[in-house]
Steps between C-alpha positions, in 0.01 A plus 500: 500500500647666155653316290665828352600801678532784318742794613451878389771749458530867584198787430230304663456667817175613398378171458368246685538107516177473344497770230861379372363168473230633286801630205778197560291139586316523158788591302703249673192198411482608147908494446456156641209410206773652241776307646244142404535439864285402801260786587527545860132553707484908569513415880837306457666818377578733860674847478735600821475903530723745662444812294342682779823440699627810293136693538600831650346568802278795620571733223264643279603423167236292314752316284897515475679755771591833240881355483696660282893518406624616830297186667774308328679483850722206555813348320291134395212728351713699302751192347148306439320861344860463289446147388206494351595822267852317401226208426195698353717654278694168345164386417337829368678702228282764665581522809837721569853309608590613851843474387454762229355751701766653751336348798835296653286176519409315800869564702515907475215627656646506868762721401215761467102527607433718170674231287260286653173670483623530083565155505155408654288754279683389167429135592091560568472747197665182286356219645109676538593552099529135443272301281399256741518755803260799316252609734626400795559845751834547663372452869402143440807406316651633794295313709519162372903608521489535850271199590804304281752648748285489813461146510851436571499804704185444730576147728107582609386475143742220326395247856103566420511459099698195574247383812189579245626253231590253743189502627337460153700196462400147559596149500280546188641736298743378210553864324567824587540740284658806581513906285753743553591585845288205619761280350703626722219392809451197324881364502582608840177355660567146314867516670375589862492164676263634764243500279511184256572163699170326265544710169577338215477812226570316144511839329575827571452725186648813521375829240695789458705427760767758674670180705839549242602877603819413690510775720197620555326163566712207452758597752249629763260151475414299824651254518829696370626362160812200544809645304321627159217224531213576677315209716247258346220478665481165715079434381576574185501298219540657158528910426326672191609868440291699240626855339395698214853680351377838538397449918707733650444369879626181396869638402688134496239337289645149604518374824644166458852639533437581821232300626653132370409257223148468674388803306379537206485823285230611260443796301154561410353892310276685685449802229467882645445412828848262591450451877111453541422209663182407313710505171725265685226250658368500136829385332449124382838458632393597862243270444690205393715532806230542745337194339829307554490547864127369530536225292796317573796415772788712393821261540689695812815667452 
């Protein structure tokens, strides 16, 4: 009966319920303490998992499937590969612009499959150059790519994420909060009236949230957005979105213009490593709106 559910994002389908717990409920707790708010017990605190819904199957590969450039496949893969190097590099001096460097951007590359394959290489070479992105091997930049994309994709995958939170749920639970892609779970499970006839979810905090990308997940949300304003959630009472400046998932920093005056946008610093959900859940801000949702009614919309 959690009082908070907590929602993962993409790159965790190595994981397990119970070893992701072990890295995010702590974290979570002690942004709480920070935030002078009212600790939650460690069983209050539940975590809904999906990442092995994107485990691949029967192969042999011990970690992420060798992807490289040419793995870089479909037209919502590329635009998104695309987005995050326009992104990466307005927030890192470092990091290349894609518009200095002859690639034709996001529209040109269907005019020609080796345009393409240059457009994909230049974007891993500059965004695996990144500060905040140093380290981290082309094949699971890829892959956390293609998990983005294969949730909107994949009906099988986006109705079991959605059935996993719901089930984590309760008449209990007053906050869930929600990283990356599971923002994206997190919103479209609250607005699913199968699910929620006795929820009453005073807070949903969203972290480095991808739920402002027009195109690539705005426009393609269930339940489809009305005119240019996407649908509140009907158990929902009040909306806290948290983004550090230099998260490149979370392109449209600010949901409230399209999300309604329910929502309330934060920007918080997470230092090199922008979209890491500890350095989120450890943000006093995080805290403070967690905290919120336990304490007190929220006055409905």
């Amino acid at each position: 009966m959690s009082e908070v559910v907590f929602v993962h994002g993409v790159g965790k389908q190595y994981l397990s319920e119970d070893s992701l717990a072990r890295d995010v409920v702590p974290e979570l707790l002690g942004g709480v303490r920070l935030a002078g708010g009212l600790v939650p017990a460690l069983d209050d605190v539940g975590v809904a998992f999906y990442g092995d819904l994107f485990r691949p199957r029967g192969t042999r590969h011990g970690h992420e499937p060798p992807y490289d450039a040419s793995d870089v496949e479909t037209e919502d893969e590329f635009r998104l590969l695309m987005a995050w190097w326009a992104e990466a590099a307005r927030t890192d001096s470092a990091v290349p612009d894609p518009a200095e460097t002859g690639t034709r951007g996001a529209g040109g590359w269907m005019a020609s499959q080796a345009l393409r394959l240059n457009a994909v290489r230049a974007a891993l070479d500059a965004l695996t150059g990144a500060a905040f992105l140093r380290g981290v091997l082309d094949r699971a930049l890829i892959g956390n790519l293609k998990q983005m994309t294969g949730y909107f994709s994949d009906d099988g995958v986006r109705r079991e994420a959605r059935a996993r939170l719901a089930a984590r749920i309760t008449p209990q639970t007053r906050v869930v909060v929600a990283h990356s892609l599971g923002s994206v779970v997190a919103y479209e499970t609250l607005c699913d009236d199968m699910h929620h006839g006795s929820w009453d979810i005073r807070m949903l905090v969203t972290l480095g949230s991808p739920l402002g990308m027009r195109a690539l997940v705005l426009d393609r949300l269930d339940p489809k957005p009305e005119g240019r304003r996407a649908v509140w959630p009907k158990r929902l009472r009040a909306w806290t979105n948290i983004a550090d400046d230099t998260d490149i998932v979370s392109v449209a920093r600010e949901l409230r213009p399209f999300y309604g005056e329910g929502v309330t946008d934060i920007a918080v610093h997470n230092g090199s490593h922008m979209h890491d959900a500890t350095r989120y859940l450890t943000a006093v801000e995080t805290g403070r709106a967690i905290a919120a949702g336990l304490a007190r009614e929220t006055e409905a919309r």
